[in-house]
N, C-alpha and C positions, 0 to 999 in steps of 0.2 A: 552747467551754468550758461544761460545766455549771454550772445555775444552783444555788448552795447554797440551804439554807432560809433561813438568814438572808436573804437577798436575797431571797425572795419575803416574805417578814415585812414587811423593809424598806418592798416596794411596796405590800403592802395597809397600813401604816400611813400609809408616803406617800397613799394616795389616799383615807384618812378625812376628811386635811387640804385636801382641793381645794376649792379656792371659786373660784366662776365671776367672771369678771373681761372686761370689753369692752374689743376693742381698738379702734381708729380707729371708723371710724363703725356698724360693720355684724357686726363679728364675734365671736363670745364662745367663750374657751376654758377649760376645767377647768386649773387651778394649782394651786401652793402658797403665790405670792407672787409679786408684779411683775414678780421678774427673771426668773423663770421663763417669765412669759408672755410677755415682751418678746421673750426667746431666740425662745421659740417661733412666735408672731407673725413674728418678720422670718426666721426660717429657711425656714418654709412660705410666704411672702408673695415677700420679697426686695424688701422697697419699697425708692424711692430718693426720700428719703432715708429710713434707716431707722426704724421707730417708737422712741419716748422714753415716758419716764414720763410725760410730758403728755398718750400715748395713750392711757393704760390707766386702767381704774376697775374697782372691785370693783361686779358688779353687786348691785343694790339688792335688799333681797328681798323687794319687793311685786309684783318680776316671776319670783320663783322657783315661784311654783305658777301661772302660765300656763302652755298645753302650747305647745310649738317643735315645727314642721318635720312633715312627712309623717307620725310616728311616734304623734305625739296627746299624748307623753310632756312633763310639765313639767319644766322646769330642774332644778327637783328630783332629781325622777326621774332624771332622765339623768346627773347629777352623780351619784349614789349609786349608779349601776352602773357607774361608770370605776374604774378599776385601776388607772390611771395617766394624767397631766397630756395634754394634749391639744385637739384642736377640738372645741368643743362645738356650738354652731350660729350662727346669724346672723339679725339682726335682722329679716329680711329672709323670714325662713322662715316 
């Protein structure tokens, strides 16, 4: 089914709205909001048991202009060029 423009509207507005949020200990994903992350956390994970809102925190933003991962890019960054909710990186990176 083709996508209308409304529906691509829809997603670049959805992803003005993304704030990076860490899940359990190690992983940060682009959202909208908790439940969103949560979804997406335990769908890509499939932990047992699976994560709760006692997982999640909106990350702070004194770590949004460090760069993550191979790329050199800061959270920032990376956040302002998603389209949509997603994994963003890991602490770890």
């Amino acid at each position: 089914m083709p996508r209308h423009s409304g529906d691509r509207n829809m997603t670049m507005n959805q992803a003005k709205h993304l704030k990076p949020f860490t899940v359990g200990n190690e992983d940060i994903f682009a959202a909208t909001d908790e439940a969103q992350v949560l979804e997406l956390a335990n769908v890509l994970f499939k932990t047992t048991p699976p994560y709760g809102l006692d997982d999640v925190e909106q990350v702070a933003d004194r770590f949004l202009n460090r760069p993550w991962g191979s790329t050199g890019k800061t959270l920032q960054e990376q956040l302002a060029a998603r389209t949509e909710s997603g994994y963003l990186a890991g602490w770890q990176d």
